[in-house]
TIBA-261520 format. One record per residue (C-alpha): y, z, x. Coordinates in Angstrom, 1 decimal, m for minus. Example, Ala and Ser with C-alpha at 12.3 -4.5 7.8 and 13.67 -1.06 7.14 Angstrom:
m4.5	7.8	12.3
m1.1	7.1	13.7
//
This chain:
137.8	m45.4	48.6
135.5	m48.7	49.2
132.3	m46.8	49.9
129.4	m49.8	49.6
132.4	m53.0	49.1
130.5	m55.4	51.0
131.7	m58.3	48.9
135.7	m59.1	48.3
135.2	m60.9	44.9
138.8	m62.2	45.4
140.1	m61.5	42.3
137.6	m64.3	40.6
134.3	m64.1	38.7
131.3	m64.9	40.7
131.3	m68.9	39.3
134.6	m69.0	40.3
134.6	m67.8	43.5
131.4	m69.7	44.3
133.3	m72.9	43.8
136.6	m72.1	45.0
134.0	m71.1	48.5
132.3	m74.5	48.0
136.0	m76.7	47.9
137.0	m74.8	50.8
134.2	m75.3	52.8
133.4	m79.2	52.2
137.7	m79.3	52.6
137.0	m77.4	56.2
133.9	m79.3	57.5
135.6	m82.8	56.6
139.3	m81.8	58.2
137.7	m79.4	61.3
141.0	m77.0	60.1
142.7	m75.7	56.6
145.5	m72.9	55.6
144.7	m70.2	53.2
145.2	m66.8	53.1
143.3	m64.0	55.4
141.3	m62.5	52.6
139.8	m65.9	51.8
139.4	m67.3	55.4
137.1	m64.1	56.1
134.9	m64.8	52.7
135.0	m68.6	53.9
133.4	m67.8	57.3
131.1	m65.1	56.0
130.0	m68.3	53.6
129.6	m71.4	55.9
128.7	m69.9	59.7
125.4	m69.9	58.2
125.1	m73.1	57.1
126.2	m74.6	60.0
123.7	m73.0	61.7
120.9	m74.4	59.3
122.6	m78.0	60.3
122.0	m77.1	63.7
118.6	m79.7	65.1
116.7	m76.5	66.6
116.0	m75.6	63.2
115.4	m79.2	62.0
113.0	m80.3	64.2
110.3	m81.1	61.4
110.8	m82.8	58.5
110.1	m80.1	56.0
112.4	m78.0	57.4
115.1	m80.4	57.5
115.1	m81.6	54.3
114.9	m77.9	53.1
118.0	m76.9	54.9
119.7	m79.8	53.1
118.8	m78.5	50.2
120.1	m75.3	50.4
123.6	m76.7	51.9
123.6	m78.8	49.3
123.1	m76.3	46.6
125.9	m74.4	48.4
128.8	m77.3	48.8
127.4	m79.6	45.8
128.5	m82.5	48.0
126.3	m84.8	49.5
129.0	m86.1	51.9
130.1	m82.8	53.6
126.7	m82.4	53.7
125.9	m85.3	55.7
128.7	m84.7	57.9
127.7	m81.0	58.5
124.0	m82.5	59.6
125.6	m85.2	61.1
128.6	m84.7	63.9
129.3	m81.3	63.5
125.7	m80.2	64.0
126.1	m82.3	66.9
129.5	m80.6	68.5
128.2	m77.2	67.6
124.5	m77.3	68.9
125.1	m75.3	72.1
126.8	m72.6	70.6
124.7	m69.5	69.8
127.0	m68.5	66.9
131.0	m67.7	66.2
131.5	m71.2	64.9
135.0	m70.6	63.1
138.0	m69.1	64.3
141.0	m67.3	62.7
144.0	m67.2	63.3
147.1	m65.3	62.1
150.1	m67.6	60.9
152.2	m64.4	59.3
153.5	m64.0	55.8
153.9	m66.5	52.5
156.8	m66.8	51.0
157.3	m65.8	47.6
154.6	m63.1	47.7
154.1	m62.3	51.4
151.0	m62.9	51.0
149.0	m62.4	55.0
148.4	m66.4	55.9
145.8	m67.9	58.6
144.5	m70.6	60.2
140.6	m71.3	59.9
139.0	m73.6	62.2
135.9	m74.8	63.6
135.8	m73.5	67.4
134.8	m77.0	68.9
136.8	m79.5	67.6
140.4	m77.3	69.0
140.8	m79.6	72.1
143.7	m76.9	73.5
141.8	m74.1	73.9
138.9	m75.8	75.0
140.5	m78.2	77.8
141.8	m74.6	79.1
138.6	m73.1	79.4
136.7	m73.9	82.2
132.4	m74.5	82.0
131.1	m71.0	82.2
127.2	m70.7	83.0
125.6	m68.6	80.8
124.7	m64.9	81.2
122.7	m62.9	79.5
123.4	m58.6	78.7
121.5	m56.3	81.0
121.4	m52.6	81.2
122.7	m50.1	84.0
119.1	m50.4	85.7
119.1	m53.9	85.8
122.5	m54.2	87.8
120.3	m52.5	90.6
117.5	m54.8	90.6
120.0	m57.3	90.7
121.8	m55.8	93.9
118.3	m55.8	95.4
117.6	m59.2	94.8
120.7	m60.4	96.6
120.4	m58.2	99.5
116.7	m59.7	99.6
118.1	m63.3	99.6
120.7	m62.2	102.4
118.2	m61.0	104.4
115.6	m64.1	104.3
118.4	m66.2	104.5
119.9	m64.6	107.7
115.7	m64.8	108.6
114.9	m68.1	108.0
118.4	m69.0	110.1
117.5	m67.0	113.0
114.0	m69.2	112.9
115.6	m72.2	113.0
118.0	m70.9	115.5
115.0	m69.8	118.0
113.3	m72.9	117.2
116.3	m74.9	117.9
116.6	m73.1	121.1
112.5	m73.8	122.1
113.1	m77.5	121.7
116.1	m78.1	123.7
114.2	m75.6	126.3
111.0	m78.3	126.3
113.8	m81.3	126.3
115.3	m79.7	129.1
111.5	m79.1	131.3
110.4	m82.6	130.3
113.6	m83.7	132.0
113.2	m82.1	135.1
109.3	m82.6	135.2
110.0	m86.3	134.9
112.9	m86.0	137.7
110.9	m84.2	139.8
107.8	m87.3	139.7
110.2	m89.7	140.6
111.2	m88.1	143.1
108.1	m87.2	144.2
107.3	m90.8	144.1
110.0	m92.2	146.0
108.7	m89.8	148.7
105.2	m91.1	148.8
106.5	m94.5	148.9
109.0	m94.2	151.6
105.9	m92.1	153.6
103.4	m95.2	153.1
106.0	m97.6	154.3
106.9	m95.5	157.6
103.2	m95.1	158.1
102.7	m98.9	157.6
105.4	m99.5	160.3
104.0	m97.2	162.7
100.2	m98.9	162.6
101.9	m102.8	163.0
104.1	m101.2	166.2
100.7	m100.0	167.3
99.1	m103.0	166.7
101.6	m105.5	168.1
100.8	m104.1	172.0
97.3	m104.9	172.3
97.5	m108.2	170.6
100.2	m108.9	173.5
97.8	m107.7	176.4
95.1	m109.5	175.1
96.5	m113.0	174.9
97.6	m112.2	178.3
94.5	m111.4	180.3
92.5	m114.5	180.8
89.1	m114.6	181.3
87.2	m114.1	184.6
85.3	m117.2	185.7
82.2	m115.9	187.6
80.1	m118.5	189.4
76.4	m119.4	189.0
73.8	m117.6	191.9
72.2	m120.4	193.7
68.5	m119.9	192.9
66.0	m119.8	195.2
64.5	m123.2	195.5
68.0	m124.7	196.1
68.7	m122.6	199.2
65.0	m123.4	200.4
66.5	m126.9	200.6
69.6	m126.0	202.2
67.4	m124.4	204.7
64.9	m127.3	205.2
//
């Protein structure tokens, strides 16, 4: 029975193992991908995920904390280059990744002692799976309830959306209505002047025909000449 075998000591005293974890590590961070058996690829991932995520700049974002996460990936690989390649580009490929930073996989049996082999790799840096994957937004776990506050939220934004589009609709609708009285209130005044104007000419007409008449029996009745009354002294004379 393994009742409380947390640890696979691999067959090596602790010093040993701790350096045998140490070359593997520094071996896997500088070539992104190594060969070993299963046993030892699940102790190597149980022994670096967490160092990669201390290399990670969310947790470095002050000075004391960065240099005491070096520290303590240093006193794990005991090499100052892997460590300055696991601050440097691989904290940078791996710094949107909330975790599961190494894969495993399977590669079948050694020969000689058939011995279970694998593949360990850091997730990011295999350009095959990734190019297959497509850009997935992130979601987040909710419970059972929260699927039917979710149902009611988009039934809310289907209904202000089919709202706010019969708005625009109707106001869409009012506008080319107003276009359509402006039009025939400015048609109608046009026409309305041509009217008057025509009427004012016709009247205009009518008063000169009127007018043209009298102006003609005028020039031709001349004057009556009446003659002087002889006064009284002058027919006195006559008389005398």
């Amino acid at each position: 029975m393994r009742h409380g075998k947390k640890v696979n000591h691999l067959g090596r005293k602790s010093a040993h193992r701790k350096a045998m974890l140490a070359n593997m590590a520094c071996s896997l961070i500088e070539h992104k991908r190594i060969n070993t058996t299963v046993a030892k690829a699940k102790a190597l991932k149980q022994f670096i995920e967490p160092l990669i995520t201390k290399s990670k700049a969310e947790n470095n974002q002050t000075t004391e904390k960065g240099t005491h996460n070096r520290r303590i990936a240093f006193k794990n690989l005991r090499d100052k280059y892997a460590v300055t390649e696991l601050f440097g580009s691989v904290s940078d490929k791996v710094g949107e990744r909330p975790g599961g930073y190494t894969r495993i996989i399977k590669l079948g049996n050694r020969l000689g002692d058939n011995a279970d082999m694998a593949m360990i790799e850091l997730v990011d840096y295999n350009e095959i799976y990734n190019s297959e994957k497509t850009a997935k937004k992130k979601t987040t776990r909710r419970s059972r309830r929260g699927k039917k506050a979710d149902e009611v939220a988009v039934e809310t934004a289907k209904e202000t959306t089919v709202a706010e589009t019969a708005k625009e609709t109707a106001v869409a609708e009012e506008t080319a209505e107003a276009a359509v009285v402006e039009e025939t209130v400015e048609t109608v005044g046009e026409e309305i002047k041509e009217t008057e104007s025509v009427e004012t000419e016709e009247a205009t007409q009518e008063i000169e025909e009127v007018k043209k008449p009298k102006a003609a029996k005028e020039e031709t009745s001349e004057p009556e000449t009446t003659e002087p009354e002889d006064s009284e002294e002058e027919k006195n004379d006559s008389k005398a």
